[in-house]
C-alpha positions in Angstrom: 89.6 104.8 105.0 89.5 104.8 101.3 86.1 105.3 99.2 83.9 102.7 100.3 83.9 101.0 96.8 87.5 100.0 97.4 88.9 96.8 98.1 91.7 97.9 100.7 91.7 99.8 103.6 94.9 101.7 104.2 95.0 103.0 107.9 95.8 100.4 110.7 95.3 97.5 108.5 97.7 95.5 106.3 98.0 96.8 102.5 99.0 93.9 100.4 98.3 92.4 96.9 94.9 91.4 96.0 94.8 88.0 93.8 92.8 87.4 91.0 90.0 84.5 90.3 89.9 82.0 89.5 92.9 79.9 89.9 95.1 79.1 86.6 96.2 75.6 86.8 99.4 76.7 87.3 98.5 78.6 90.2 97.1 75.9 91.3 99.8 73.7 90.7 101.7 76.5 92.9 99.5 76.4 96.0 99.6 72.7 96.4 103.3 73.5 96.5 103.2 76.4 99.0 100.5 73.8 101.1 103.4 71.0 100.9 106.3 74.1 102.1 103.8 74.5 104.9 103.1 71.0 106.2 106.6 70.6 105.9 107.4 73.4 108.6 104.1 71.7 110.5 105.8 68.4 110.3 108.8 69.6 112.5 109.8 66.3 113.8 110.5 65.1 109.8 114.2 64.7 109.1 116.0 64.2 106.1 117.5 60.9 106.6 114.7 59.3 106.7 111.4 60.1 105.9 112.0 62.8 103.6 115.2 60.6 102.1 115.4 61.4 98.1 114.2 58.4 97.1 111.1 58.7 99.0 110.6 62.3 97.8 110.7 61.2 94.2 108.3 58.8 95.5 105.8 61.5 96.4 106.0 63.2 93.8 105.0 60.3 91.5 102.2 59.7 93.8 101.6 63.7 94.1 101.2 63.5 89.8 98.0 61.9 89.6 96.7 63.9 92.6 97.6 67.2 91.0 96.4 66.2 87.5 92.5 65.3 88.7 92.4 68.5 90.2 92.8 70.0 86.5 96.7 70.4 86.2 97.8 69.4 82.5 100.5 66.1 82.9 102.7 68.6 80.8 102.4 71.2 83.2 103.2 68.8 86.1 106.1 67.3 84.1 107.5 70.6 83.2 107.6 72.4 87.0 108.7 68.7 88.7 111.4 68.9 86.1 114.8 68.7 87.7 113.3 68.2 91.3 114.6 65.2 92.5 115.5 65.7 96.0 113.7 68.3 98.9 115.0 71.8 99.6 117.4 71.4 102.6 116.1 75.3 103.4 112.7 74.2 103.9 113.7 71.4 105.9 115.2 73.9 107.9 112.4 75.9 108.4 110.8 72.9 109.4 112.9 71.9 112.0 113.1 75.9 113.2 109.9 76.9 113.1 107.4 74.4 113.8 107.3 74.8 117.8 107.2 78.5 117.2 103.7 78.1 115.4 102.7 76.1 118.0 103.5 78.8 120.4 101.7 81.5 118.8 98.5 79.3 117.7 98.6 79.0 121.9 99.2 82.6 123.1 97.2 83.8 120.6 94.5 81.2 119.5 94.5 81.7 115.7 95.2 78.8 113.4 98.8 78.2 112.5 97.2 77.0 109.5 95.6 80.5 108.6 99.4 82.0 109.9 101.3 80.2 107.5 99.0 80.6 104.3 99.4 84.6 105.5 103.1 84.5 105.5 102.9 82.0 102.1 100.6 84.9 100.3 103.0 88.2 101.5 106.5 87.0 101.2 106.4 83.6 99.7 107.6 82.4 103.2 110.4 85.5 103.6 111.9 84.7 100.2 110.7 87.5 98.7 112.8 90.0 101.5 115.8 88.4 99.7 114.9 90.7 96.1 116.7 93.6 95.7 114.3 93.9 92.9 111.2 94.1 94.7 112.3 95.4 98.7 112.8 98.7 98.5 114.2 101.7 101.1 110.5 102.7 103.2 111.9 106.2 104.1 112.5 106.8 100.4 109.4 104.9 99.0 106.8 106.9 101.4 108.4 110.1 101.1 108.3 109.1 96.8 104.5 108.9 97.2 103.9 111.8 99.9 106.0 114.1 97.3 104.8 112.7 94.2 101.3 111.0 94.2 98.6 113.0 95.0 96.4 110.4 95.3 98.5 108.6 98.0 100.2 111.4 99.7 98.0 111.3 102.7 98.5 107.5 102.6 102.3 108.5 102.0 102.8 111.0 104.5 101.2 108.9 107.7 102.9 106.3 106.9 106.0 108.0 106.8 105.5 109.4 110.0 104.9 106.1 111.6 108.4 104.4 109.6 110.1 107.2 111.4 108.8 106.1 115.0 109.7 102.8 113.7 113.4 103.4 113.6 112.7 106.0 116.5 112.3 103.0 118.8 114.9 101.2 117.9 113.3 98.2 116.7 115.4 98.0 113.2 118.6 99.6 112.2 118.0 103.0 109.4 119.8 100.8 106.9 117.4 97.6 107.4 113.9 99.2 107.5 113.2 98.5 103.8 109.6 97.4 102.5 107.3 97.2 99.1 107.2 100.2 97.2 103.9 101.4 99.3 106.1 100.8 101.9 104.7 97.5 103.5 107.2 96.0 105.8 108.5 92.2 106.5 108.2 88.9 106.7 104.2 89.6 106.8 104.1 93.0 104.8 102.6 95.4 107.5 101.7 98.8 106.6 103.6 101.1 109.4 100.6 102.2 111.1 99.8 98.3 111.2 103.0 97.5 112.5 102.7 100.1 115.4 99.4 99.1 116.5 99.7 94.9 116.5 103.8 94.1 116.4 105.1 91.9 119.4 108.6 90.8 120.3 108.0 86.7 120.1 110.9 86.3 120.5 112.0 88.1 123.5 115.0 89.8 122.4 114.0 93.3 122.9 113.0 93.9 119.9 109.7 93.7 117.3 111.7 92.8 114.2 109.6 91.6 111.2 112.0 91.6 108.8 114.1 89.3 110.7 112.5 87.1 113.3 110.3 85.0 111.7 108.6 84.0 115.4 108.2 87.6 115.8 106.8 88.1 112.4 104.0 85.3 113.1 103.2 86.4 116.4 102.2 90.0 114.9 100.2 88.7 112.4 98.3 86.7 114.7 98.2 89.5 117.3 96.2 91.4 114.4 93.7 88.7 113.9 93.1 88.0 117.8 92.9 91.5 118.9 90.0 92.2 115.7 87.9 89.1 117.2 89.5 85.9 115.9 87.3 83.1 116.8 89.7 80.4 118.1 87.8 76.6 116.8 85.8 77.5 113.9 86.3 78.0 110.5 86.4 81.0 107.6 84.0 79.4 105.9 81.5 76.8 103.8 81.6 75.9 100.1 78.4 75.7 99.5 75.7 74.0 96.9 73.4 76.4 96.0 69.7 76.1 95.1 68.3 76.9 91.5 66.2 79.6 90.7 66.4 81.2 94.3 66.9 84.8 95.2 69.1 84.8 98.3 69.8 87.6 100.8 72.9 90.0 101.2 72.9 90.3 104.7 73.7 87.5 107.3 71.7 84.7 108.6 72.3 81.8 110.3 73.3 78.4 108.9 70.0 77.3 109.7 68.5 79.9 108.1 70.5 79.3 105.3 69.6 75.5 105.1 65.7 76.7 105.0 66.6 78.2 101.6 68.1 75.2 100.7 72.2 75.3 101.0 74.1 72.6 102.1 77.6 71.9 102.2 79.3 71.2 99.1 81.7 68.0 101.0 77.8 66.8 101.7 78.7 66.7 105.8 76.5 68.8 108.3 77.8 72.4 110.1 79.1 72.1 113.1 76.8 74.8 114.4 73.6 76.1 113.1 73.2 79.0 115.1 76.6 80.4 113.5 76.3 83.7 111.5 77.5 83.6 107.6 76.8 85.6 104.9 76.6 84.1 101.2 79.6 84.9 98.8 79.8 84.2 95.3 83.1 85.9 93.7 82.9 83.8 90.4 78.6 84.3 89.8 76.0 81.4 90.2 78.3 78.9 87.9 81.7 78.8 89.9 82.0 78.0 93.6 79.4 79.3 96.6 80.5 80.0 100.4 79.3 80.5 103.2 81.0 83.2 105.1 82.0 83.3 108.8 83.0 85.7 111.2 86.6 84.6 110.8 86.6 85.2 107.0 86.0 89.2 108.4 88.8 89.1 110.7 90.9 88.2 107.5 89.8 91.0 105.8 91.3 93.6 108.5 94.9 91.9 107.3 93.7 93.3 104.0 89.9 94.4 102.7 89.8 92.4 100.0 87.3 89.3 99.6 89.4 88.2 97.3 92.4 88.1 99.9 90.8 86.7 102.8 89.2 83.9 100.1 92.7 83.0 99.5 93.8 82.7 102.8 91.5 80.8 103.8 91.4 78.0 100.9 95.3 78.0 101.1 95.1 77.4 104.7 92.7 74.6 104.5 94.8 72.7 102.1 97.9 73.2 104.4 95.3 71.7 106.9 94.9 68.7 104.9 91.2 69.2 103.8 90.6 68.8 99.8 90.3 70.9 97.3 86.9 72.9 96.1 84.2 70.5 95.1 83.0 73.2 92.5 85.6 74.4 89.8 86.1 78.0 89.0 84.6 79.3 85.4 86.9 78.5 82.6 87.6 80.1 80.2 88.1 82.5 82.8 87.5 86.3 81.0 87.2 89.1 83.6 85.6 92.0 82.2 88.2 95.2 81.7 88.8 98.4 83.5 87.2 100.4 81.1 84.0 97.6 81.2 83.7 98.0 84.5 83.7 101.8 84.1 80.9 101.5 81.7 78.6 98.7 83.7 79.0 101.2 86.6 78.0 104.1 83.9 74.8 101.8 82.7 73.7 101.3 86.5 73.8 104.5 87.7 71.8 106.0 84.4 69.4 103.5 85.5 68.8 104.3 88.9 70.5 101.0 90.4 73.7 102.8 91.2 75.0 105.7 93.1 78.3 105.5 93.8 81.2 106.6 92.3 81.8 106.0 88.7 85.3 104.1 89.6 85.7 101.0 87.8 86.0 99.5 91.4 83.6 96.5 91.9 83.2 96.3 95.6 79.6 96.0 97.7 77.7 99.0 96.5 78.6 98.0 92.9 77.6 94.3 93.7 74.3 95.2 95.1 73.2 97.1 92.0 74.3 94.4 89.8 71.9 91.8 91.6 69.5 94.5 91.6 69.4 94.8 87.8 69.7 91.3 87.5 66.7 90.6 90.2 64.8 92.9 88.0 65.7 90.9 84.2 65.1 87.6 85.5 69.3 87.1 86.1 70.5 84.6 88.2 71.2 87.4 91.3 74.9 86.8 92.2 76.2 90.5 91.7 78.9 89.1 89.8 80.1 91.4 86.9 79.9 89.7 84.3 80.4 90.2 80.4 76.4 88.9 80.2 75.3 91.7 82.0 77.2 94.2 80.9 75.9 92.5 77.4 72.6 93.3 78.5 72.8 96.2 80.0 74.1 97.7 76.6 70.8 97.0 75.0 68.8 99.0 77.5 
């Protein structure tokens, strides 16, 4: 495992991108997109010929416009990526027709959410589209043996992984030629890590064979083999947004949503939890302004796919609006200015000469960096959300 500042483990677990908050509208314009790809596949039984018939797609998206535009999409923005898209993508209707009972099969064998499967394969390979770029998929012998040779700061990461891409091909699972991957060398429809494919891939399909890069069924079924066998709870959810009190200080650690509705949360939809003896901890990755949640066991199973708040915060919101649920009832921060690498550096530098901090001086904001920030700000009469923010790196200048 990395330092524990970081926001990825490396070793057994998935190593994928990390996505920044919050949303630009035209990111958000694209995840009601990769939502509709979704329910598409979901909607197996649809066909072209008739529900999905041009006409009634154009339909859609005129009735899609004033949906996307009230949850802060300009009309130009709309207007300009609708442009030219008159009629549905006969490939996604294919993977609709394809591989709609296979989710069904996995969310059975292996109780996770085909929901939460589908926003994972939407977030790592933009539903396998992105194993078509010559660009981007590179050769994994070559790429690990690059960083075991050449980065010292990944070569141990480089060199196991290697290892394990060679028992990869020593099994027979995938041909030498085919066993390509990210340039860290993350492999397949779902972008496991080699150690991560060893420990969690299945053959779904039952051909003999655990191919990710090609069998989409047995793709799914690993990913969702990773989440059961780290303690997916089958029924519940990731998580709350939340309404938070004002002028409260809250606590770190976990509580029940009882506890929590003592301090005065509720749910931001305004509709009671489903059970009050549940364990969640509080999160607030955009400070006191932008949205709360309530975090749930499941949210932590996410983050063993990859260890990065951020991450398992997308999946989840993606998956609920492939679910059908609405969008946030609290917007994100606009203008939305994160603070630099080198501010980061120096907010770290600023805690630790004043006693709140003693980690490493990283520029990596993870929970030890987080706690002395709401420490300090505990201590100035902040709002404490451990957020790092240009206002308290502002004031922690002038101390």
């Amino acid at each position: 495992m990395m330092n524990g500042e970081t926001d990825r483990k490396t070793i057994a677990e998935g190593k994928h991108r990390m996505l920044r908050f919050p949303f630009t509208p035209e990111k958000k314009l694209r995840i009601k997109i990769a939502a509709t790809v979704a329910l598409a596949i979901i909607g197996a039984s649809l066909s072209a010929g008739t529900a999905l018939a041009d006409a009634g797609f154009r339909q859609w998206i005129a009735n899609f416009r004033p949906v996307a535009i009230k949850s802060g999409i300009a009309p130009s923005t709309f207007d300009r990526a609708f442009r030219g898209v008159n009629e549905p993508d006969p490939v996604v209707l294919e993977k609709a027709r394809k591989w709609g009972q296979w989710l069904q099969r996995i969310e059975h064998h292996y109780s996770v959410d085909r929901h939460i499967l589908l926003a994972i394969w939407s977030m790592e390979s933009n539903y396998g589209e992105i194993l078509k770029r010559d660009d981007v998929m590179r050769d994994a012998i070559r790429s690990l043996a690059t960083l075991a040779y050449a980065d010292a700061r990944r070569a141990k990461y480089g060199r196991t992984q290697l290892i394990a891409a060679m028992k990869i091909l020593q099994t027979g699972d995938i041909e030498r030629g085919h066993l390509s991957g990210s340039w860290a060398g993350a492999l397949g429809h779902t972008q496991f890590i080699p150690t991560s494919y060893q420990a969690y891939a299945v053959d779904m399909d039952g051909n003999g064979k655990r191919d990710i890069w090609n069998s989409v069924p047995d793709a799914l079924g690993t990913a969702a083999n990773l989440l059961h066998r780290n303690g997916w709870q089958p029924g519940r959810t990731w998580g709350y947004e939340v309404m938070l009190p004002a002028g409260r200080k809250f606590p770190s650690g976990s509580l029940t949503i009882a506890e929590w509705q003592q301090i005065g949360l509720v749910r931001a939809n305004g509709r009671a939890f489903p059970d009050p003896h549940e364990k969640a901890t509080l999160k607030v990755p955009d400070g006191h302004q932008g949205p709360a949640f309530l975090m749930t066991k499941n949210f932590f199973v996410l983050k063993r796919y990859n260890n990065a708040d951020k991450y398992a915060l997308a999946v989840g919101l993606l998956a609920d609006r492939i679910g059908g649920y609405q969008g946030l009832r609290q917007d994100w921060n606009r203008p939305f200015t994160p603070i630099s690498m080198n501010e980061r550096l120096e907010l770290q530098t600023h805690l630790k000469a004043l006693g709140y901090y003693d980690g490493n001086i990283d520029g990596k904001i993870g929970a030890t960096s987080r706690a002395a920030i709401e420490a300090f700000q505990q201590r100035n009469g902040l709002e404490p959300d451990g957020h790092p923010s240009k206002e308290v790196l502002s004031i922690l200048r002038r101390r």
